[in-house]
C-alpha positions, -999 to 999 in steps of 0.1 A, spaced: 653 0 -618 643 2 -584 623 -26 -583 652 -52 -586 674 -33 -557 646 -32 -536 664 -57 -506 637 -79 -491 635 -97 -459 666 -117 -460 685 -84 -474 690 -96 -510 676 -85 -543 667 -89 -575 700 -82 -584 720 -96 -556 747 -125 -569 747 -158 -566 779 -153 -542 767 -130 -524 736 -149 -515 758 -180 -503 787 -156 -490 795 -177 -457 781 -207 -464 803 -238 -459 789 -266 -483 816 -294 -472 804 -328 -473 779 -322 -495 770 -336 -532 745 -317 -557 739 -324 -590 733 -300 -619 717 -304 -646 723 -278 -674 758 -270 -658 776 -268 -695 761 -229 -700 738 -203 -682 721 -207 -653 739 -239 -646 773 -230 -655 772 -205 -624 752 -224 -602 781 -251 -605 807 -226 -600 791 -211 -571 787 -242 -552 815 -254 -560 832 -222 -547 813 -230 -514 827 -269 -509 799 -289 -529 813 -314 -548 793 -311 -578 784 -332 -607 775 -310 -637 747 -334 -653 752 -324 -695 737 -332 -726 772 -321 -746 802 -338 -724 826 -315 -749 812 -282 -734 810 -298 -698 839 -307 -697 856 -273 -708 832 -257 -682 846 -286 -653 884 -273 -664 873 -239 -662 856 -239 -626 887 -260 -615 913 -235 -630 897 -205 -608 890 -229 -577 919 -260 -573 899 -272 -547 866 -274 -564 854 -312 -565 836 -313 -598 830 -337 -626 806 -341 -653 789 -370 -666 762 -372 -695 725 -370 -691 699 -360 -720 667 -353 -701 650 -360 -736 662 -398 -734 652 -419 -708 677 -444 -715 704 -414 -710 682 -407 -674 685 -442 -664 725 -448 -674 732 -414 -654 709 -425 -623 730 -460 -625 765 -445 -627 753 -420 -601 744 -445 -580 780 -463 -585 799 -434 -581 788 -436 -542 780 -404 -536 751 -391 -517 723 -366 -534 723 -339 -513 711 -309 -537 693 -314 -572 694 -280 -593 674 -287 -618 679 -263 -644 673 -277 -685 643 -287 -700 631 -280 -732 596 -273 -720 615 -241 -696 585 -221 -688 564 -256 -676 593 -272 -659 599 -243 -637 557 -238 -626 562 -277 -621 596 -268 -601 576 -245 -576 541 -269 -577 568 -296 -564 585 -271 -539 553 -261 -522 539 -295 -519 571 -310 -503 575 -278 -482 539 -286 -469 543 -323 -467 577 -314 -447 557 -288 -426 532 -319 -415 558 -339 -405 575 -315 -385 610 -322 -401 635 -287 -399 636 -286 -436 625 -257 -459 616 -263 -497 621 -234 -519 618 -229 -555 627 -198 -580 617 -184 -613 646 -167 -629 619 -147 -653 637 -139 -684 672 -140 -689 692 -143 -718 709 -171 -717 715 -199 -747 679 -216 -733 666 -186 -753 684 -189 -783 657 -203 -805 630 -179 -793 619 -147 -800 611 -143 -761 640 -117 -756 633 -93 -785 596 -94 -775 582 -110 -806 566 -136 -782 532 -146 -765 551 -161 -736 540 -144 -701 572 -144 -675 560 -141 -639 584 -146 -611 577 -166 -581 603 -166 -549 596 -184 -522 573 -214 -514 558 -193 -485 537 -172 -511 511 -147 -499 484 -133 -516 494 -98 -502 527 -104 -517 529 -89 -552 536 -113 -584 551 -96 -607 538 -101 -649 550 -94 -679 536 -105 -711 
């Protein structure tokens, strides 16, 4: 469909990959954590950055699945710096052990992918809310930082498995917002 080949600004695309989009970027030195890293979404955003020099900590709720999803990355990529240690976003005890061993580990936070939540479609309008204040906040301050945030829209991924979103049996309505920056020009596309 044309409308997810059309190239925009920064001559990517709907349909551009996640390698492509980061082709040339050297992530060295840097630490980001994932959260949702054991499937989906998360699965390639670790492997991506981790392709680029991130050392990345896959944050999981099922250490069995992250860890087959660490040996994996690390089979393609020897020199991928990964590990995975357990976080369920549900449990705040589980959020406060991870932010202690985090903290333990040394490492600095660099880059926070936030990608699970059981509440999906809330999380990510609470994702770009967040991404538009701190980029205007940042703006203020003058600081050579850029906040950006991204709706995937709908994608079949196991997030969906318990839905009837994908086979359109659903009341959801998917929109996609991609950049902080928004105009009201700019269209936002809708599909209910």
């Amino acid at each position: 469909m044309w409308l997810f080949s059309r190239k925009g600004a920064s001559g990517f695309s709907a349909s551009s990959t996640a390698e492509e989009v980061t082709q040339g970027i050297d992530g060295t030195g840097l630490t980001a954590v994932v959260t949702g890293a054991s499937s989906g979404i998360g699965t390639e955003t670790a492997r991506v950055l981790a392709l680029r020099g991130v050392h990345v900590v896959m944050a999981v709720k099922n250490m069995t699945a992250g860890r087959e999803v660490k040996d994996t990355i690390a089979k393609r990529n020897p020199n991928a710096k990964i590990d995975a240690m357990e976080l369920d976003l549900s449990s705040l005890a589980s959020v406060r052990k991870f932010a202690a061993d985090f903290i333990s580990s040394g490492l600095p936070l660099n880059i926070l992918m936030y990608n699970s939540l059981s509440a999906y479609g809330q999380s990510k309008l609470a994702n770009v809310l967040h991404a538009k204040d701190l980029a205007r906040r940042l703006k203020e301050d003058e600081v050579a930082i850029t906040a950006n945030s991204l709706h995937p829209g709908a994608i079949a991924t196991n997030l969906f498995r318990h839905s009837n979103l994908i086979n359109g049996r659903s009341n959801y309505l998917l929109c996609g917002i991609a950049s902080t920056n928004y105009r009201e020009d700019w269209p936002l596309f809708c599909r209910q």
